[in-house]
C-alpha positions in Angstrom: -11.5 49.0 -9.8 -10.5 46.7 -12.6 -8.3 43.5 -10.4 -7.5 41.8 -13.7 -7.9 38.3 -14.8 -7.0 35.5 -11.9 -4.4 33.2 -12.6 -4.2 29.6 -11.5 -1.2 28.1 -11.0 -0.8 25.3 -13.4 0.6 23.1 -10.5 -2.4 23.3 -8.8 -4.6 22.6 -11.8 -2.2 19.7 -12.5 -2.6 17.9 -8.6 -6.6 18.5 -9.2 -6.5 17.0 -12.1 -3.8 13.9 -10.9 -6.4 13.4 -8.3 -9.4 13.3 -10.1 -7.4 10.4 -12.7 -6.1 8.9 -9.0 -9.7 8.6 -7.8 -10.9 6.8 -11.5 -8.2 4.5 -10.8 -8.8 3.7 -7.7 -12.0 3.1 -8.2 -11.4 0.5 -11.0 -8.0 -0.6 -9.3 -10.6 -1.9 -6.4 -12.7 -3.8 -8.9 -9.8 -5.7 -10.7 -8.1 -6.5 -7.5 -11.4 -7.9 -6.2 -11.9 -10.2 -9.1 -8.2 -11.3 -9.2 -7.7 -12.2 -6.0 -10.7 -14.1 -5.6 -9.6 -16.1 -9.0 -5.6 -16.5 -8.0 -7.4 -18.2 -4.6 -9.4 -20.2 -6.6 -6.1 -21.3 -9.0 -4.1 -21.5 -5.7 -6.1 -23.7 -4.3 -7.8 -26.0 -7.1 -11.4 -24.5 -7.2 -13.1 -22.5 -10.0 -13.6 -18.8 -7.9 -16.2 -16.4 -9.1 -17.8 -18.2 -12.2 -21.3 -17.3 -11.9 -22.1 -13.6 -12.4 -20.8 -12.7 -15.8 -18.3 -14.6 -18.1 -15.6 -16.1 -15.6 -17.6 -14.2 -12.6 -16.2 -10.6 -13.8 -19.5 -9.0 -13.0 -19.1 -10.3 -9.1 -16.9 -7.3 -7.9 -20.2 -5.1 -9.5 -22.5 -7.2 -7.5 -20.5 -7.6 -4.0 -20.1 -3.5 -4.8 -24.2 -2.9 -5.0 -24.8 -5.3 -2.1 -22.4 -3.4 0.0 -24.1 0.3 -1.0 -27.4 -1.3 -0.3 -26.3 -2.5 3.4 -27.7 -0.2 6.6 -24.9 1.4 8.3 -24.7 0.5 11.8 -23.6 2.2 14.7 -22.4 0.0 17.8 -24.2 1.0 21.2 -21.8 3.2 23.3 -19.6 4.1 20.6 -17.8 7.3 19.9 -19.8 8.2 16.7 -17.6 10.8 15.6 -14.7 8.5 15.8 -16.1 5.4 14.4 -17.2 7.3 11.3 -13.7 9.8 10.8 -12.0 6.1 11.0 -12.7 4.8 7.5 -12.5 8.6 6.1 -9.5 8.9 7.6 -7.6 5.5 6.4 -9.1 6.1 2.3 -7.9 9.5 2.2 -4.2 9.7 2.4 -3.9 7.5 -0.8 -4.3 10.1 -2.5 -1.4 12.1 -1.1 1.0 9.1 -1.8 0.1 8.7 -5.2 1.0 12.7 -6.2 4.8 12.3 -6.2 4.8 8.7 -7.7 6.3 9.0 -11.1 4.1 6.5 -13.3 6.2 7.6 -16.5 8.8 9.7 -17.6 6.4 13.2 -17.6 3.3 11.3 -16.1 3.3 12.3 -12.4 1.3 15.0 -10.5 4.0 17.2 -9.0 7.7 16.0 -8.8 8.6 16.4 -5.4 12.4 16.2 -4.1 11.7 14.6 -1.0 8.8 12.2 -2.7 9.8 9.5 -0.6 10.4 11.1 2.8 6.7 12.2 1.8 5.2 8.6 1.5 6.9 7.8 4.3 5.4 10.1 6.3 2.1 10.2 5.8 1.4 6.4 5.3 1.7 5.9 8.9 -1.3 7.9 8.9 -3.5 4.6 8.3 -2.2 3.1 11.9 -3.7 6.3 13.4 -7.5 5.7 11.6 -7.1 1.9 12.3 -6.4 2.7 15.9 -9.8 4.9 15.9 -11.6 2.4 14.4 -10.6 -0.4 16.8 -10.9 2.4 19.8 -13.9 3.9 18.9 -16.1 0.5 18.0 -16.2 -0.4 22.3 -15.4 -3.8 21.0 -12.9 -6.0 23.0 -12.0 -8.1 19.5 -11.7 -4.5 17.6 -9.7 -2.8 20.0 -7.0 -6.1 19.9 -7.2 -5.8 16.2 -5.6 -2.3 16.7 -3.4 -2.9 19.3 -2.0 -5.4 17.0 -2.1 -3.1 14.0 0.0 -0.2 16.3 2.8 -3.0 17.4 3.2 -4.6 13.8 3.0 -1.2 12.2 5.6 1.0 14.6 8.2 -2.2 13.9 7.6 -3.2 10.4 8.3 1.1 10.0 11.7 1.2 11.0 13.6 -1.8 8.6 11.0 -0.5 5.9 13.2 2.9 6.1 16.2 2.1 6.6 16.0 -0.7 3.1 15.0 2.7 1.5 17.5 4.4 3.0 20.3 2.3 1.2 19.2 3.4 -1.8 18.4 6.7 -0.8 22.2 6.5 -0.1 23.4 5.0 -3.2 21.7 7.5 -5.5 22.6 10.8 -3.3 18.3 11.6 -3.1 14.9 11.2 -2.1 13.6 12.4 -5.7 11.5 9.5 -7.0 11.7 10.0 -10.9 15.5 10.8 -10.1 15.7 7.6 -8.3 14.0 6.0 -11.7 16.4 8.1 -14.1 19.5 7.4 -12.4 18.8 2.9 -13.2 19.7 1.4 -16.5 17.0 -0.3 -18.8 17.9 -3.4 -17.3 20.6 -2.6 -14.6 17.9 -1.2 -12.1 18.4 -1.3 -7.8 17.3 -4.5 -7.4 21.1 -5.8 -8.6 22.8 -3.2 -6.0 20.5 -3.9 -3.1 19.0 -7.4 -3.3 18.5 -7.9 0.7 17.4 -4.1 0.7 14.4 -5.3 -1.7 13.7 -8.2 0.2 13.1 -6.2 3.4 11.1 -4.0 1.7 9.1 -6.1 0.3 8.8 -8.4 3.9 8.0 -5.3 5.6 5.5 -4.1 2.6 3.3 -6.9 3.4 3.2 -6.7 7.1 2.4 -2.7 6.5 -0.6 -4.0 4.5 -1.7 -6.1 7.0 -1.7 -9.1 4.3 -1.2 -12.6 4.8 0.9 -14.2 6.5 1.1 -11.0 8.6 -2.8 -10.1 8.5 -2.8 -10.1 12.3 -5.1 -7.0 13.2 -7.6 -8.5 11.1 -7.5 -12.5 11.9 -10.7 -14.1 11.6 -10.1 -17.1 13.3 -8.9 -14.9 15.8 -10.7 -11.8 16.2 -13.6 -12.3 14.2 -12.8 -9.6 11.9 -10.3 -7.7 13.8 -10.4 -3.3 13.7 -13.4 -3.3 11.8 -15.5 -6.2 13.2 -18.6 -3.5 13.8 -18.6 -2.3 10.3 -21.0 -2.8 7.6 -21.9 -1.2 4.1 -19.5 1.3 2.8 -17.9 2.1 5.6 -16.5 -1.5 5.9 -16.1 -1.3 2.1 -13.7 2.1 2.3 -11.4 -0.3 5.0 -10.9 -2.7 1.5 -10.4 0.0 -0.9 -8.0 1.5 1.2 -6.2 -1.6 1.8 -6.0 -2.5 -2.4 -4.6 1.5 -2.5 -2.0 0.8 -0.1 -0.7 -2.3 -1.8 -0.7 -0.5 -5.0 1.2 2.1 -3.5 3.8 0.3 -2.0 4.3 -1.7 -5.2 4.4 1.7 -7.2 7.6 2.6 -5.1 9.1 -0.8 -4.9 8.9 -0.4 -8.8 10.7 2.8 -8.5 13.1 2.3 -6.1 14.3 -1.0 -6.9 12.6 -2.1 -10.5 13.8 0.7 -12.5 10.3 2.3 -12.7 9.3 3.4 -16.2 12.2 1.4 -17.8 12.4 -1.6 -20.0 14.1 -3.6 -22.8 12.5 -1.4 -25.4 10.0 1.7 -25.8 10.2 2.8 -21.8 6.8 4.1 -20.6 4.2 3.9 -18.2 3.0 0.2 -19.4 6.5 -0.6 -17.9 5.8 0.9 -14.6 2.0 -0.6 -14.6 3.1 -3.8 -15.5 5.9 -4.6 -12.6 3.4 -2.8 -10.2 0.6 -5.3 -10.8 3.3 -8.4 -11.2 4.2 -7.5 -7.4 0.7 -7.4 -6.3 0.1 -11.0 -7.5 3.1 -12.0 -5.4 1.1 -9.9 -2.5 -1.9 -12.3 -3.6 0.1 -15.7 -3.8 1.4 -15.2 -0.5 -1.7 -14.8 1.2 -3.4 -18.1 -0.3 -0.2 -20.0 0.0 1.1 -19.5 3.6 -0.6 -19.8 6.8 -0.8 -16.7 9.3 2.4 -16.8 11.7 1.9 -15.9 15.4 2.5 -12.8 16.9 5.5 -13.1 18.7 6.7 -15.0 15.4 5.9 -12.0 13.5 7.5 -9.5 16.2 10.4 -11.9 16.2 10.9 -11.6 12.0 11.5 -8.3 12.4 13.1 -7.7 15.7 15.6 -10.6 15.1 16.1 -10.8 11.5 15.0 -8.0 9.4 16.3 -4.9 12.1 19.8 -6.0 12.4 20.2 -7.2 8.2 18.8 -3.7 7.3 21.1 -2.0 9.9 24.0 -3.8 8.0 23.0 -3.6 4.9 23.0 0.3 5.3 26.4 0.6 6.8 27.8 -1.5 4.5 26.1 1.1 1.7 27.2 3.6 3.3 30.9 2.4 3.6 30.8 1.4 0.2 29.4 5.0 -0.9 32.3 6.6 0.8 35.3 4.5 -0.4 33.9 4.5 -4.3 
């Protein structure tokens, strides 16, 4: 019986091949990151940084990469193996999920979704759940306060991170990401219509992150290293790359949402939309070599007291305004 050729949807062979381009950049995204953070803390605070290995130490990420591939993984007594190794699995993958709606020009994305931010939404809180595991699952009293902290900061930082979104969600009339980017002028993007929105956002995009000042489930004076003090090797390595992928990611939708995305003065395209991305994530790395870490009931109160109630009003007030014009 002759069945006929088998056809592939070209949807499908468009995500596989988004993924495979998401996992190249990832991978060199981590290796950048790596090397520039380590030189914005050497600018920030008057030392040299990584000088040695290479020209201006850009062969260091290679190195700290091999060392950590070479390293035996370790498995604590009593732990829950199963657990302790889904953890850092379970926190990596999910990047990749985010990334497919993202709209990195005006035809470069891997599948444009209508409810692309409802999507990110959604499954980024999956990274609380494999920090939770780790921290569980390690039978270590300092990891297991890392992720209580990680559940408490992460649950309240959720809720003004939506509704800033919200507000614009509100403003445009959806939750289409490279809609949200086409509706903003070259240079009249969110950002002028929702200025506290973007602040909120970006407050709350840091404590998400678990970056400094808010790096509270990973404090090393603290907690020694927080959820994943009993990791070593790659699997401690996967908790960083997965942390870099998350910053890019919020940063990809604060560039859409509020930066106007793909647009610019002249010739729009991705270079654009790569370039406010990576000016946001040396904000991400100024703050965290510039301030010191804030306690936790400071950080609960920044969001209970201040950033709740301003998003609440902001999105009424959008809302209200929506209505009457």
């Amino acid at each position: 019986m002759n069945i006929g050729p088998i056809t592939v949807p070209i949807e499908l062979v468009r995500i596989m091949v988004a993924i495979l381009a998401f996992s190249l950049f990832i991978g060199l995204n981590g290796v950048i990151l790596v090397w520039l953070e380590r030189k914005v803390a050497g600018h920030v605070q008057r030392r040299p940084g990584p000088y040695e290995v290479g020209p201006h130490g850009l062969l260091q990420p290679v190195a700290d990469a091999l060392k950590l591939i070479g390293k035996q993984l370790f498995i604590p007594k009593g732990a829950d193996k199963i657990l302790f190794w889904a953890a850092p699995i379970l926190s990596f993958l999910p990047v990749f999920l985010l990334l497919i709606p993202m709209p990195f020009g005006p035809k470069l994305f891997a599948l444009d979704v209508d409810l692309g931010l409802l999507l990110i939404l959604a499954f980024a809180g999956v990274n609380v759940l494999a920090i939770c595991l780790a921290g569980w699952s390690s039978r270590n009293k300092w990891s297991l306060l890392g992720a209580a902290r990680a559940v408490s900061q992460c649950v309240a930082y959720e809720i003004p991170m939506l509704l800033s979104l919200l507000s614009v969600a509100f403003m445009e009339g959806t939750l289409n990401l490279t809609q949200i980017v086409n509706q903003q002028e070259p240079w009249l993007w969110n950002i002028v219509y929702q200025p506290l929105a973007f602040i909120i956002f970006f407050v709350c995009a840091v404590a998400e992150t678990n970056r400094c000042p808010f790096d509270l489930p990973e404090a090393e004076s603290e907690l020694t290293a927080g959820f994943h003090t009993e990791y070593s090797g790659m699997a401690f390595s996967m908790f960083m790359l997965a942390e870099y992928s998350y910053i890019i990611v919020v940063c990809c939708v604060a560039t859409a949402v509020f930066l106007g995305g793909w647009h610019g003065p002249f010739y729009p395209g991705s270079w654009w939309f790569l370039g406010k991305v990576y000016a946001l994530i040396l904000v991400f790395m100024w703050l965290r070599w510039t301030y010191p870490r804030v306690r936790f009931d400071q950080l609960l109160n920044i969001n209970w007291k201040w950033l709740l109630p301003l998003s609440l009003l902001n999105l009424f007030v959008t809302a209200f305004l929506v209505k009457v014009l």
